[in-house]
Biopython code that builds the backbone (N, CA, C, O; Angstrom):
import numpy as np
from Bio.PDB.StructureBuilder import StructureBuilder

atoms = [
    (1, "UNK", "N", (33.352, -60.671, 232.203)),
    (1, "UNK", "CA", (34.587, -60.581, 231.465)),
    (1, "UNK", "C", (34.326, -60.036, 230.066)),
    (1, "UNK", "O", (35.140, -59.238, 229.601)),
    (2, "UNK", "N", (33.093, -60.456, 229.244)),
    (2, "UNK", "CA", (32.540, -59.871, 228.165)),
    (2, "UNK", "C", (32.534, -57.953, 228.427)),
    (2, "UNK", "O", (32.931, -57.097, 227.636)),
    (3, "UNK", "N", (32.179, -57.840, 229.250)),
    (3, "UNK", "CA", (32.196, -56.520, 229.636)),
    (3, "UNK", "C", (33.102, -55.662, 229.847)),
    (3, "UNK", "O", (33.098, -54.436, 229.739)),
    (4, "UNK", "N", (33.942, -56.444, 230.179)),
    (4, "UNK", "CA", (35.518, -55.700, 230.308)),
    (4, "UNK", "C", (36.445, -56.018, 229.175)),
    (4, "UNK", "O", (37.519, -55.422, 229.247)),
    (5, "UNK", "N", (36.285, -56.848, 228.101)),
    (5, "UNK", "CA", (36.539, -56.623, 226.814)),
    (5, "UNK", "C", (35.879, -55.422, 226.048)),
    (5, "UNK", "O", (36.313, -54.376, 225.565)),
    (6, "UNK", "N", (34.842, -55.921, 226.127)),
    (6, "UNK", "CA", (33.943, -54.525, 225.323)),
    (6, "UNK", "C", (34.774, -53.282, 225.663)),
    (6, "UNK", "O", (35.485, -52.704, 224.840)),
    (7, "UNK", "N", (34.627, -52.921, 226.933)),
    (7, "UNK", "CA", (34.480, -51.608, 227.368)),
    (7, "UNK", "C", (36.281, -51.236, 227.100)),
    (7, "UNK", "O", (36.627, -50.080, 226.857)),
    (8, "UNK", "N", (37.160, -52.226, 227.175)),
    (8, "UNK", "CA", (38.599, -51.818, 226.861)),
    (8, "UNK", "C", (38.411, -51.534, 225.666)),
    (8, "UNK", "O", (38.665, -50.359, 225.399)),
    (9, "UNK", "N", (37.890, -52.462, 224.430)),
    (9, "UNK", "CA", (37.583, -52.244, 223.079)),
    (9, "UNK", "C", (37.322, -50.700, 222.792)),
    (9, "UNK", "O", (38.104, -49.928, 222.236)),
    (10, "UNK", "N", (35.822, -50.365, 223.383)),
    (10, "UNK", "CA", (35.632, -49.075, 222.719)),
    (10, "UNK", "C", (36.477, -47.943, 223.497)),
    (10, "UNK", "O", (36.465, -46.804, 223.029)),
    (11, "UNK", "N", (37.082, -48.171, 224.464)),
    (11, "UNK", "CA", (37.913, -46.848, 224.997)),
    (11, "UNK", "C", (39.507, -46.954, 224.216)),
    (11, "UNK", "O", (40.262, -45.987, 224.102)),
    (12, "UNK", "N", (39.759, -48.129, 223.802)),
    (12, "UNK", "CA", (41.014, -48.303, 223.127)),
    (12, "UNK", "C", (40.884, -47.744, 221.565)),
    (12, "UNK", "O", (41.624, -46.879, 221.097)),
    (13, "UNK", "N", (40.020, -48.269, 220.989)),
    (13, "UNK", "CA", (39.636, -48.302, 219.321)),
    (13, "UNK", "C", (39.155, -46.733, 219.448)),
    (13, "UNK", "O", (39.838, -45.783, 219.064)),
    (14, "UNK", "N", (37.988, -46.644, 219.994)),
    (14, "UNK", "CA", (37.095, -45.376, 219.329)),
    (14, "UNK", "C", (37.488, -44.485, 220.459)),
    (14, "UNK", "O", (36.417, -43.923, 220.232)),
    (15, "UNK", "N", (37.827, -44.032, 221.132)),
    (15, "UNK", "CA", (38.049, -43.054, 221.625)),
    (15, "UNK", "C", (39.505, -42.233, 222.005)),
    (15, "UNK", "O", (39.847, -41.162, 222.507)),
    (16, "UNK", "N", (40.358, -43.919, 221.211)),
    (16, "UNK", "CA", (41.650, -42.948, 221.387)),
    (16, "UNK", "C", (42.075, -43.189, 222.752)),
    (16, "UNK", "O", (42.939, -42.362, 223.042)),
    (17, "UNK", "N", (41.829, -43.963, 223.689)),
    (17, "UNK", "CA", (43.086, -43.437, 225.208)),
    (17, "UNK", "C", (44.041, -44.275, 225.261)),
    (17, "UNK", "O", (43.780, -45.457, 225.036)),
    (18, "UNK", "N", (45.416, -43.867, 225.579)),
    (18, "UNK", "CA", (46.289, -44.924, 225.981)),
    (18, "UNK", "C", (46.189, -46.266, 226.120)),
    (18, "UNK", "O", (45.112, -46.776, 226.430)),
    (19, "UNK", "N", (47.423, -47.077, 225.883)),
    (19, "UNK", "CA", (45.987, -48.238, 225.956)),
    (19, "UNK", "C", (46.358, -48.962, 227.577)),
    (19, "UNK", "O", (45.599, -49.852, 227.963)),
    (20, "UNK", "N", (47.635, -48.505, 228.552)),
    (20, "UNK", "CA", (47.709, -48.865, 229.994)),
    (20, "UNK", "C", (46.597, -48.287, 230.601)),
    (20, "UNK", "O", (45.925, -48.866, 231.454)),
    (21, "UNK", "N", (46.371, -47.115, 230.170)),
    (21, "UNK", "CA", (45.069, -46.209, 230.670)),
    (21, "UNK", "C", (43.648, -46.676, 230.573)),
    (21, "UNK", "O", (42.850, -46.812, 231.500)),
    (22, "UNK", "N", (43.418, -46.957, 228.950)),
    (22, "UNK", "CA", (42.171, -47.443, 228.920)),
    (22, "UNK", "C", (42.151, -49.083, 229.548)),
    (22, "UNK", "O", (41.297, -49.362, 230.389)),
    (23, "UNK", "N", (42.683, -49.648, 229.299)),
    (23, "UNK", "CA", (42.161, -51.014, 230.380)),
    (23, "UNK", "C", (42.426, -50.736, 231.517)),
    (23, "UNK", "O", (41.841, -51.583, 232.193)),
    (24, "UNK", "N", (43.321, -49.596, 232.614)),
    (24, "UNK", "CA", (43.004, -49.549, 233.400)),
    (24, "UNK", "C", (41.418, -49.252, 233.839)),
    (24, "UNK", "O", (40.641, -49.874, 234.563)),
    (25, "UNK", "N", (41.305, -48.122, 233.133)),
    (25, "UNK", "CA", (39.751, -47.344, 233.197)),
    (25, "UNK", "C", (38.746, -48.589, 233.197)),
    (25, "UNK", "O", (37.808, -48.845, 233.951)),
    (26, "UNK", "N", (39.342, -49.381, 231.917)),
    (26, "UNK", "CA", (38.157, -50.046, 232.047)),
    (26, "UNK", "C", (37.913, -51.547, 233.188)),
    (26, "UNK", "O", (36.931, -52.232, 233.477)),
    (27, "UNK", "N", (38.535, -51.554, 233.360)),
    (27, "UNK", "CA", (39.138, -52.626, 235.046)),
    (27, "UNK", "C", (38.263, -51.983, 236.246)),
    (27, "UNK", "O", (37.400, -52.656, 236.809)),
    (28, "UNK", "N", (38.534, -50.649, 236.604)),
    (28, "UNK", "CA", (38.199, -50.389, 237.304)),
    (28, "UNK", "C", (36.789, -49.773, 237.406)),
    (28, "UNK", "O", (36.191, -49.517, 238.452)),
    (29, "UNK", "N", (36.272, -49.538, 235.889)),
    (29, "UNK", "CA", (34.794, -49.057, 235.993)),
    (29, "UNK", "C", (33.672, -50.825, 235.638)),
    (29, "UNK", "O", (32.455, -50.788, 235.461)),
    (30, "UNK", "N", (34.385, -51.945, 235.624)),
    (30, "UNK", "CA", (33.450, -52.960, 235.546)),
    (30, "UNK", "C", (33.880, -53.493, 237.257)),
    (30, "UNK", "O", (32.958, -53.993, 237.900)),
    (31, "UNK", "N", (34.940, -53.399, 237.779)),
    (31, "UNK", "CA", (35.130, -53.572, 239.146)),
    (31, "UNK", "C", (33.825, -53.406, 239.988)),
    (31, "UNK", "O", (33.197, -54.254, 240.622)),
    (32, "UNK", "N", (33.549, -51.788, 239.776)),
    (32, "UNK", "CA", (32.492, -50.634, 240.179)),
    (32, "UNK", "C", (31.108, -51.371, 239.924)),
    (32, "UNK", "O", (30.251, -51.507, 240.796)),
    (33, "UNK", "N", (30.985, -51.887, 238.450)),
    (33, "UNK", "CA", (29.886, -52.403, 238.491)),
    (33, "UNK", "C", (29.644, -53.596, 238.904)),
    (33, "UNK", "O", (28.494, -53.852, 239.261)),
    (34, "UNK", "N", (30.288, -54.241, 238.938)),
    (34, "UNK", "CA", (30.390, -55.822, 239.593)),
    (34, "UNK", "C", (29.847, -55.798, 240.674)),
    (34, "UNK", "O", (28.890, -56.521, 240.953)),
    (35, "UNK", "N", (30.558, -54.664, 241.738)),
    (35, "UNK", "CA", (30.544, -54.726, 243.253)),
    (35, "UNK", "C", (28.404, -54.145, 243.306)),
    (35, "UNK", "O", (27.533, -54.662, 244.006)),
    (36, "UNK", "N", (28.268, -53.147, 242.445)),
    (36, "UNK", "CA", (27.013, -52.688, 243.184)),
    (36, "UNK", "C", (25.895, -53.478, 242.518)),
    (36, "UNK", "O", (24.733, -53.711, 242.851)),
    (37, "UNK", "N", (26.720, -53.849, 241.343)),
    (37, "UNK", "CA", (25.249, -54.946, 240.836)),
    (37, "UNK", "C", (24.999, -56.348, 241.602)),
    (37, "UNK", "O", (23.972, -57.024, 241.570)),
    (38, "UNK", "N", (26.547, -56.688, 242.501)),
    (38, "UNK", "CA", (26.046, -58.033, 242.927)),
    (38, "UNK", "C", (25.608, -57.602, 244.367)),
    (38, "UNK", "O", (24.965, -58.416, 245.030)),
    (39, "UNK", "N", (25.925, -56.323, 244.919)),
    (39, "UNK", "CA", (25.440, -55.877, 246.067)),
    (39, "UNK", "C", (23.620, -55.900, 246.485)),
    (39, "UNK", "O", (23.172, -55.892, 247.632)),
    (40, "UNK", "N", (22.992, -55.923, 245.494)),
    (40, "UNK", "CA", (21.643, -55.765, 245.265)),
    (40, "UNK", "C", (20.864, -57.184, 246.308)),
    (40, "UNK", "O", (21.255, -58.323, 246.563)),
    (41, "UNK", "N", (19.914, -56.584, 246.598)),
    (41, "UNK", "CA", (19.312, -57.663, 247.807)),
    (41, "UNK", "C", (18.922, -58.863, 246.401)),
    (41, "UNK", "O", (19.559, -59.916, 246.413)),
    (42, "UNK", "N", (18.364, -58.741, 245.783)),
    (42, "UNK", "CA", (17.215, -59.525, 245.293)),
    (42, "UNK", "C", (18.354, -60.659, 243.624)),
    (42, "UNK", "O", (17.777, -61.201, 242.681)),
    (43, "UNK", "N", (19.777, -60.653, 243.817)),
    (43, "UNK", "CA", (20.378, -61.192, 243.368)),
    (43, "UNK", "C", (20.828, -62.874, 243.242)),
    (43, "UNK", "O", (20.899, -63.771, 242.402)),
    (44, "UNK", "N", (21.147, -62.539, 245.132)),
    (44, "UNK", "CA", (21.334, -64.015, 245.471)),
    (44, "UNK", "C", (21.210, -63.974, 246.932)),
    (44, "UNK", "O", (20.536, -63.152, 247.553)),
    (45, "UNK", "N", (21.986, -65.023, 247.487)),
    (45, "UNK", "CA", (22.241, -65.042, 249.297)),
    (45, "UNK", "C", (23.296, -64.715, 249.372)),
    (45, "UNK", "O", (24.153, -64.570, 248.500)),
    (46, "UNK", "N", (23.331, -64.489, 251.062)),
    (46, "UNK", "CA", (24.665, -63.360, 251.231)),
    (46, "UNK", "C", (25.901, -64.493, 251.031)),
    (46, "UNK", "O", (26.844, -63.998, 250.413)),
    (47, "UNK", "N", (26.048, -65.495, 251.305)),
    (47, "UNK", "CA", (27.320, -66.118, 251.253)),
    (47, "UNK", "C", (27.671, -66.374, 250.081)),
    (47, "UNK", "O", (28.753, -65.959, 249.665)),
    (48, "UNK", "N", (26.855, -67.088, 249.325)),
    (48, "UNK", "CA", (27.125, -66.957, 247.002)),
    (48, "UNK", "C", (27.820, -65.752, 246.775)),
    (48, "UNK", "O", (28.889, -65.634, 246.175)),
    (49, "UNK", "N", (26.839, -64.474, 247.526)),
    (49, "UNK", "CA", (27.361, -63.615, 246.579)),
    (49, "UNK", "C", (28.379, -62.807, 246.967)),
    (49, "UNK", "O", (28.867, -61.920, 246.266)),
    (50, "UNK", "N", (28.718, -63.104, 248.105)),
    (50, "UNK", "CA", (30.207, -62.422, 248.470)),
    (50, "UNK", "C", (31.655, -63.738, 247.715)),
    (50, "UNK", "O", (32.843, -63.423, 247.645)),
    (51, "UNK", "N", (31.147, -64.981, 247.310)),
    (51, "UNK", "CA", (32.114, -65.874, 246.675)),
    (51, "UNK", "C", (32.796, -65.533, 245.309)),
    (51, "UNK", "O", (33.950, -65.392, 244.905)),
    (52, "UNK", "N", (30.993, -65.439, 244.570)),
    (52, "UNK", "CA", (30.738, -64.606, 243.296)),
    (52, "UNK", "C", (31.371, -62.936, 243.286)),
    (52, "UNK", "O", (31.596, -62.416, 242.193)),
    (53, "UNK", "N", (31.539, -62.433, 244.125)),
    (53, "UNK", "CA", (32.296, -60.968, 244.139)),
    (53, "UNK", "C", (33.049, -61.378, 244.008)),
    (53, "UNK", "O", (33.273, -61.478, 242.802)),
    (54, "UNK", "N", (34.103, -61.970, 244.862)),
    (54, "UNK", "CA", (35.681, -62.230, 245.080)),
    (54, "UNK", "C", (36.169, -62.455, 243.523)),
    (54, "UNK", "O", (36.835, -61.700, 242.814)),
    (55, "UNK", "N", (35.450, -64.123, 243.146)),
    (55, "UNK", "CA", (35.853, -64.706, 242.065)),
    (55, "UNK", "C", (36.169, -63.454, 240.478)),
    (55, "UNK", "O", (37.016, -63.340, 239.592)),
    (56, "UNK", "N", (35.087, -62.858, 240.838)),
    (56, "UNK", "CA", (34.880, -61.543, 239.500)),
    (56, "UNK", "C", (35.972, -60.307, 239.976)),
    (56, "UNK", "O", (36.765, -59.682, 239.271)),
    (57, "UNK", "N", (35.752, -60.220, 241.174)),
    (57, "UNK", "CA", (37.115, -58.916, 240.947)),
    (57, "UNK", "C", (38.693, -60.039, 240.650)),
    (57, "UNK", "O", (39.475, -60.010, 239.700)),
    (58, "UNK", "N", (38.690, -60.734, 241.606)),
    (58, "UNK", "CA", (40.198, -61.643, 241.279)),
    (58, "UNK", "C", (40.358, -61.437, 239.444)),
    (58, "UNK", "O", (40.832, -60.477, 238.838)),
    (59, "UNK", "N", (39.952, -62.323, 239.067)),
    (59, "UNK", "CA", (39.274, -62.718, 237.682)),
    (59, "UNK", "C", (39.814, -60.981, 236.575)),
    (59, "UNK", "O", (40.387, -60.847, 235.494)),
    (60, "UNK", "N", (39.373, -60.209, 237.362)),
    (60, "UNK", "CA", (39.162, -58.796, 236.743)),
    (60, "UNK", "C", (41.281, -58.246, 237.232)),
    (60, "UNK", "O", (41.979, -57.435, 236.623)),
    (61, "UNK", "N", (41.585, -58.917, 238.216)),
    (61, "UNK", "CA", (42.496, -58.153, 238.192)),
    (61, "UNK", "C", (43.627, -59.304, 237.487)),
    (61, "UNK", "O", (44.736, -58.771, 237.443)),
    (62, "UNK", "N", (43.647, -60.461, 237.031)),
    (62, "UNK", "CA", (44.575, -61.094, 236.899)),
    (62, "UNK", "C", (44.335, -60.818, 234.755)),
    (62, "UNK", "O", (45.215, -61.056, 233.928)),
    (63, "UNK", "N", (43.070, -60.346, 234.480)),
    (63, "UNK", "CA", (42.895, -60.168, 233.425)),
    (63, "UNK", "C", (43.993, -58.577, 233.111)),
    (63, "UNK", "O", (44.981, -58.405, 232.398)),
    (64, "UNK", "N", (43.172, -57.597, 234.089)),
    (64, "UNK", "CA", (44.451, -56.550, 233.805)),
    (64, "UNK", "C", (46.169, -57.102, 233.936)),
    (64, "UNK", "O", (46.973, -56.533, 233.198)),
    (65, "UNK", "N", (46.429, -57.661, 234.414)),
    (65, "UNK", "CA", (47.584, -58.018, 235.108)),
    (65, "UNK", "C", (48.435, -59.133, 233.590)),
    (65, "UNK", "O", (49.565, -58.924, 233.146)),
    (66, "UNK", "N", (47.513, -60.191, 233.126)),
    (66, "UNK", "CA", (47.765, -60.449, 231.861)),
    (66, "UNK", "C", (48.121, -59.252, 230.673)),
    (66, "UNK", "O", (49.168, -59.188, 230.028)),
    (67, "UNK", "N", (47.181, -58.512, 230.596)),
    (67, "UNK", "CA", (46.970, -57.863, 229.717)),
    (67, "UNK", "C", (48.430, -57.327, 229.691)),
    (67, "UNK", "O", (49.278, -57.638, 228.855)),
    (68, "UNK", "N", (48.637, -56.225, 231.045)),
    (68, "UNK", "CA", (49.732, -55.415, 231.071)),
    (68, "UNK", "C", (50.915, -56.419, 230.897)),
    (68, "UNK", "O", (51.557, -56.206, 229.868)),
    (69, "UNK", "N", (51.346, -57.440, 231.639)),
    (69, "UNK", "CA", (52.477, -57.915, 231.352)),
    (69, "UNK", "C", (52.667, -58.694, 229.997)),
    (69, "UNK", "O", (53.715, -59.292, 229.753)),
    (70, "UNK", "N", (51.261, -58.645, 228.853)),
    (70, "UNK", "CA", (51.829, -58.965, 227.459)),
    (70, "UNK", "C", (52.666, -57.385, 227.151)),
    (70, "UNK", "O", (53.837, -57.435, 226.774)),
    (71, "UNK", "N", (52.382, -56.816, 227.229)),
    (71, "UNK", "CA", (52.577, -55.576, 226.694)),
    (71, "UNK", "C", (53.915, -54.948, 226.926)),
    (71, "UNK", "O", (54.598, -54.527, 225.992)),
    (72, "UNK", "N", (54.289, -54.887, 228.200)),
    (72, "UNK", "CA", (55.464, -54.790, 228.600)),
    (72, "UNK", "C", (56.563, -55.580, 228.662)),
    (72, "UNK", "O", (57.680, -55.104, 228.868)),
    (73, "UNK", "N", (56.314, -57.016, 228.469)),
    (73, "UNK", "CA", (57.481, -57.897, 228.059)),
    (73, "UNK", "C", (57.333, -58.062, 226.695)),
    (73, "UNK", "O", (58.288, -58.764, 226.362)),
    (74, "UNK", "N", (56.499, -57.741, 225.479)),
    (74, "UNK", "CA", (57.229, -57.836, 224.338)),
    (74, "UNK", "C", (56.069, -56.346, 223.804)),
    (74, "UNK", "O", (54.874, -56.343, 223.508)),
    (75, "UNK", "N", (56.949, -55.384, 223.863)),
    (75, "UNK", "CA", (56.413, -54.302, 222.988)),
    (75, "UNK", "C", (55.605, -53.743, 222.044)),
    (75, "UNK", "O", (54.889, -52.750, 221.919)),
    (76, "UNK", "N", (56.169, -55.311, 221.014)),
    (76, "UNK", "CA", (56.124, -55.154, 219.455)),
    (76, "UNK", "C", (54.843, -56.139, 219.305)),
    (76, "UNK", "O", (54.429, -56.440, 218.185)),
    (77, "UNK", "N", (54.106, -56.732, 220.748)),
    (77, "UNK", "CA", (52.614, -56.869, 220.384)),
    (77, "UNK", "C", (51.532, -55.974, 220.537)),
    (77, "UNK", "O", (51.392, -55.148, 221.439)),
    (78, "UNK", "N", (50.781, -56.200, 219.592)),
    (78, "UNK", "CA", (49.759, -55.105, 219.315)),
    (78, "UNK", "C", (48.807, -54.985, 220.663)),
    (78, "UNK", "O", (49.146, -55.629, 221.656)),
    (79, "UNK", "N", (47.971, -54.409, 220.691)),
    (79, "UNK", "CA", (47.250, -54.191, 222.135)),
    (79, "UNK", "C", (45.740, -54.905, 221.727)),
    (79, "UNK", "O", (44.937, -54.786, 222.651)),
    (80, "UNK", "N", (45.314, -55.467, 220.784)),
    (80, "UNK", "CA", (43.888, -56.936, 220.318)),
    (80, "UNK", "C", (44.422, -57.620, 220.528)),
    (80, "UNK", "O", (43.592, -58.330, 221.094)),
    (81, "UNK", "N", (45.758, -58.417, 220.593)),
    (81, "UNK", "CA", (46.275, -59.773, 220.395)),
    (81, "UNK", "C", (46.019, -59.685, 222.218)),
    (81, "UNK", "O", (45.253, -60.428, 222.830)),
    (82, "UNK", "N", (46.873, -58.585, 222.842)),
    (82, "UNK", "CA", (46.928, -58.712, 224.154)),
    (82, "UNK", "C", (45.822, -58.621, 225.226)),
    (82, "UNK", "O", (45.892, -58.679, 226.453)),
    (83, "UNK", "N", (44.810, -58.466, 224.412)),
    (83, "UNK", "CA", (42.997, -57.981, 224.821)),
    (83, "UNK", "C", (42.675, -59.663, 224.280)),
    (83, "UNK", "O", (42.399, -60.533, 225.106)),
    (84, "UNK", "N", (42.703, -59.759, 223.786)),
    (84, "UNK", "CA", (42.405, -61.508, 223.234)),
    (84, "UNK", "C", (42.576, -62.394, 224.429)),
    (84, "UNK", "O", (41.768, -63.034, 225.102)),
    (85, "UNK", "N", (43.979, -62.225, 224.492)),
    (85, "UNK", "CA", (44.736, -63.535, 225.102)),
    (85, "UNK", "C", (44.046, -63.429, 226.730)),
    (85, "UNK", "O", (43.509, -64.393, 227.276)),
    (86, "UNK", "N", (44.178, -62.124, 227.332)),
    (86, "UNK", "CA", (43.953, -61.967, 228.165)),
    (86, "UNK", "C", (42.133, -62.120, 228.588)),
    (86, "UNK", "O", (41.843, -62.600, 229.684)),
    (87, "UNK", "N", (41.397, -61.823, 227.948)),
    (87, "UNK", "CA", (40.251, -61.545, 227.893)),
    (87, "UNK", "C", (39.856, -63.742, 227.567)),
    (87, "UNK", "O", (38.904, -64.301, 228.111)),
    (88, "UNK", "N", (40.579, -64.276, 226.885)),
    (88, "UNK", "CA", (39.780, -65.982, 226.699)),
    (88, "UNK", "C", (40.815, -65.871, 228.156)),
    (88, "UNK", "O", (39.989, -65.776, 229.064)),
    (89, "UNK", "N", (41.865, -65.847, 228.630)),
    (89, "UNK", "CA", (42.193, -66.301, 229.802)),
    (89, "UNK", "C", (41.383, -66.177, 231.483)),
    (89, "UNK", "O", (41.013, -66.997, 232.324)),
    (90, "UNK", "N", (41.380, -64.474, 231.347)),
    (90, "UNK", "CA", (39.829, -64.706, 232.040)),
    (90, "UNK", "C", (38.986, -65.720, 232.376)),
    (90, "UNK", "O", (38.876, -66.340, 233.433)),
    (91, "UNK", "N", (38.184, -65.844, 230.945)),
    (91, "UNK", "CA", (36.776, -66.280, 231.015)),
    (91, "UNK", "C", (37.066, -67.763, 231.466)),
    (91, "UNK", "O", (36.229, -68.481, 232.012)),
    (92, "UNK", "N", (38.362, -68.128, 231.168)),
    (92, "UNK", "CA", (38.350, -69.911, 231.352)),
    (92, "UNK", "C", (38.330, -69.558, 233.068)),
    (92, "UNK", "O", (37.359, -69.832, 233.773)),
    (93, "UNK", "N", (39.385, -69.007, 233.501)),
    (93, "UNK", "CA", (39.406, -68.268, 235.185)),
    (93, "UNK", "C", (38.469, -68.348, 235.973)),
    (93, "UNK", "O", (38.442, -68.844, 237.099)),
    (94, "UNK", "N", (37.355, -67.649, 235.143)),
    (94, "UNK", "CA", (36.224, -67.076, 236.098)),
    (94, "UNK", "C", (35.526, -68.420, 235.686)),
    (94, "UNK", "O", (35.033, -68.886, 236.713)),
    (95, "UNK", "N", (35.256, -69.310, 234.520)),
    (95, "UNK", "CA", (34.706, -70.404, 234.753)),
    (95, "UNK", "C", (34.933, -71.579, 235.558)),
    (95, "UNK", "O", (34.023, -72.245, 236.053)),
    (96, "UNK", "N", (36.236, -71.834, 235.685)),
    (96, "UNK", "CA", (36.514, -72.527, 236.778)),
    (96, "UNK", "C", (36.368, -71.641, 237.774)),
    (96, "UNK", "O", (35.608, -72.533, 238.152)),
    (97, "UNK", "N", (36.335, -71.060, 238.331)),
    (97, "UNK", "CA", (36.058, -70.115, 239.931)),
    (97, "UNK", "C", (34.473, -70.620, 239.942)),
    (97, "UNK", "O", (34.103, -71.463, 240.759)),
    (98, "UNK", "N", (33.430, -69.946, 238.818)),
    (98, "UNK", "CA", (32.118, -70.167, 239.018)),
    (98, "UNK", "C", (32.050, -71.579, 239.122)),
    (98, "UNK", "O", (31.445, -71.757, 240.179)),
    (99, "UNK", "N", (32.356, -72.826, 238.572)),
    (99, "UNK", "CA", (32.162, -74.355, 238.824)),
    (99, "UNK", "C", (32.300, -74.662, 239.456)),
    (99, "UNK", "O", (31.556, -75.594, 239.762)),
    (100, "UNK", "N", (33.579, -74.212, 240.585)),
    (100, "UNK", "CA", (34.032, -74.563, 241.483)),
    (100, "UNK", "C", (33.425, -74.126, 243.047)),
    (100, "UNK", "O", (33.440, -74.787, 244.086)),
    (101, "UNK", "N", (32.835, -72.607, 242.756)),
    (101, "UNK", "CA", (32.361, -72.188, 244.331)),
    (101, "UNK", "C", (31.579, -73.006, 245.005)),
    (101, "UNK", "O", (31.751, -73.303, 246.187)),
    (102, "UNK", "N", (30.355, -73.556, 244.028)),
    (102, "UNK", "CA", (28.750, -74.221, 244.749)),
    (102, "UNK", "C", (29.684, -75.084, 245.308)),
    (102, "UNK", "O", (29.557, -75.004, 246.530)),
    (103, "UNK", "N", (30.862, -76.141, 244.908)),
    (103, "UNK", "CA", (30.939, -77.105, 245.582)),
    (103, "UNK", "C", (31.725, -76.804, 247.146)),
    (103, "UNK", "O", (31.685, -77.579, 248.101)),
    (104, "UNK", "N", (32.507, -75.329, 247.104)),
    (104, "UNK", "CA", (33.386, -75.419, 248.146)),
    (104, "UNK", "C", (32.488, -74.182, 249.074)),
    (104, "UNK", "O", (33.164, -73.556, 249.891)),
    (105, "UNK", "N", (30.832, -73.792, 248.948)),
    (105, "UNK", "CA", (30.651, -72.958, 250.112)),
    (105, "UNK", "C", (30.031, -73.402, 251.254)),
    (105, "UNK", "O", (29.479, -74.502, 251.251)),
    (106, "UNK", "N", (30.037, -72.996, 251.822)),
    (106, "UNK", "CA", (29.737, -73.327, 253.650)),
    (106, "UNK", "C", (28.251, -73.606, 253.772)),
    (106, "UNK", "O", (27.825, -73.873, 254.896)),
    (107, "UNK", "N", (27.413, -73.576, 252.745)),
    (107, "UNK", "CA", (25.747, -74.011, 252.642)),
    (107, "UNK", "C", (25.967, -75.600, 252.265)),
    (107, "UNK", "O", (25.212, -76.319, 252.919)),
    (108, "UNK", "N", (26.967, -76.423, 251.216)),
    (108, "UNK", "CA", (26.541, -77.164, 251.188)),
    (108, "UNK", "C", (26.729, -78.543, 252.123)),
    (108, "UNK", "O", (26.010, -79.523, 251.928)),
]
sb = StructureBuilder()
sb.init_structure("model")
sb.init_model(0)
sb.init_chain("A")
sb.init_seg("    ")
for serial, (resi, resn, name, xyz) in enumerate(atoms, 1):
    if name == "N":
        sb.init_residue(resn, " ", resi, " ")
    sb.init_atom(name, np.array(xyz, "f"), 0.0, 1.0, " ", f" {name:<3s}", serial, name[0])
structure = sb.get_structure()
């Protein structure tokens, strides 16, 4: 989720793109990395880490999904306040998802 702040950050701030655009972009290029970095043999076991996928894309799309609907139901907020809110909402998200998997997967 750190990562998908960042990366909205510098495509929003320093480079200038839209800002529906740049958190899309950037949604979908930590999506990308999520999937092939947790794809890697030497990460985890196959059942963790297909839990751990789910939890991080979910996580990744309810963060875009925050983001956009600050934006579009009140205009006149800036696009950091709406990277904020959305971005600590996340992380609490994906922390309960991560606390929660070990206890509910099919190993234990």
């Amino acid at each position: 989720m750190a990562l998908d702040a960042f990366v909205s950050w510098m495509l929003l701030s320093q480079v200038g793109v839209p800002v529906l655009l740049g958190k899309t972009l950037s949604s979908l290029s930590v999506a990308a990395f999520a999937v092939l970095y947790l794809r890697r043999p030497s990460i985890m076991a196959s059942p963790s880490r297909f839990i751990v996928t789910t939890i991080t894309l979910i996580v990744l799309l309810v963060s875009y999904g925050i983001f956009t609907l600050l934006l579009l139901r009140n205009p006149m907020l800036q696009w950091p306040l709406a990277l904020i809110a959305a971005s600590v909402a996340a992380l609490l998200l994906s922390l309960i998802g991560y606390w929660r998997a070990p206890r509910s997967s099919p190993g234990r």
